[in-house]
C-alpha positions as CSV (number, residue, x, y, z in Angstrom):
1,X,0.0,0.0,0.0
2,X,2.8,2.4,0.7
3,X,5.0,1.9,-2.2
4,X,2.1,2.3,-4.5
5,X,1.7,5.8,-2.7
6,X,5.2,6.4,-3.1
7,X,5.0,5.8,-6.9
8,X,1.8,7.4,-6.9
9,X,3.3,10.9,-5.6
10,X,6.8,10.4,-7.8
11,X,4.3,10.0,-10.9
12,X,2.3,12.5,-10.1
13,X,5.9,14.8,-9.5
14,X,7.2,14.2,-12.5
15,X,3.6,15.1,-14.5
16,X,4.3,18.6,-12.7
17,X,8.1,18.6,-13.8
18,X,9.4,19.6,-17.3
19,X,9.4,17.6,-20.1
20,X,13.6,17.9,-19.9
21,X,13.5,16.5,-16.7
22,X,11.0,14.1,-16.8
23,X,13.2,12.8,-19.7
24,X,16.2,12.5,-17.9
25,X,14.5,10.7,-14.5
26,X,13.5,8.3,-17.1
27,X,16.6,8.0,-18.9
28,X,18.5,7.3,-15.5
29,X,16.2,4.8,-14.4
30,X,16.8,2.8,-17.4
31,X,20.7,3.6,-17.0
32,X,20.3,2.2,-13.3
33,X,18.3,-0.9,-14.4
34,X,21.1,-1.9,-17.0
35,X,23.8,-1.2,-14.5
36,X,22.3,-3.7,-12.1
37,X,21.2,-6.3,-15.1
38,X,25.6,-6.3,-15.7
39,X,26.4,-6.0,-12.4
40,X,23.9,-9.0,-11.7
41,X,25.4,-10.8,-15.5
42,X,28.9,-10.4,-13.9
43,X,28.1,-11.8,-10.5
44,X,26.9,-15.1,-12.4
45,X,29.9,-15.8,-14.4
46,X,32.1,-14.9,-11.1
47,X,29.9,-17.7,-9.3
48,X,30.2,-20.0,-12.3
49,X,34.1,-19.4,-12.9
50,X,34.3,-20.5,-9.4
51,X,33.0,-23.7,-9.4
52,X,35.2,-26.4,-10.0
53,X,33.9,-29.6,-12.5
54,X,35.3,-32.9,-11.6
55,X,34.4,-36.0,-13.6
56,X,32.7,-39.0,-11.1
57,X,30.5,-41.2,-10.8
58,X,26.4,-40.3,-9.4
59,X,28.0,-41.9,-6.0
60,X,30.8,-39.2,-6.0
61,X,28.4,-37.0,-7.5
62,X,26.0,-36.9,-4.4
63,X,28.9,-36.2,-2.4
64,X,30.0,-33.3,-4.6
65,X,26.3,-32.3,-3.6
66,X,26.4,-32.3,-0.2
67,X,30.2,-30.7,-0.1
68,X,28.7,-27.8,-2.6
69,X,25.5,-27.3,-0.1
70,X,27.5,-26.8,2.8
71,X,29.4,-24.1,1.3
């Protein structure tokens, strides 16, 4: 209920604003949404260069399992 207040009074802010400004709220936003979308791409390939691939056999393998979980 709050946050659609929030969003509520920022939309209705921005109506009242320029059209220069309004432009360039919007244009950060998206800036701020791509930032976090590679921040987010590059914090997956960090997780995935860390994990280490060993060939075994599915009773090694459900030991990997449990060794990865506890991590």
């Amino acid at each position: 209920m709050q946050t659609t207040t929030i969003s509520t009074r920022t939309a209705a802010l921005l109506h009242r604003m320029p059209r220069w400004f309004t432009a360039q709220a919007v244009d950060a936003a998206r800036v701020g949404r791509e930032r976090q979308a590679r921040a987010d791409g590059n914090r997956e390939l960090e997780f995935l260069c860390g994990v280490e691939v060993v060939e075994s056999d599915f009773g090694e393998w459900l030991d990997t399992v449990a060794t990865f979980s506890q991590r």
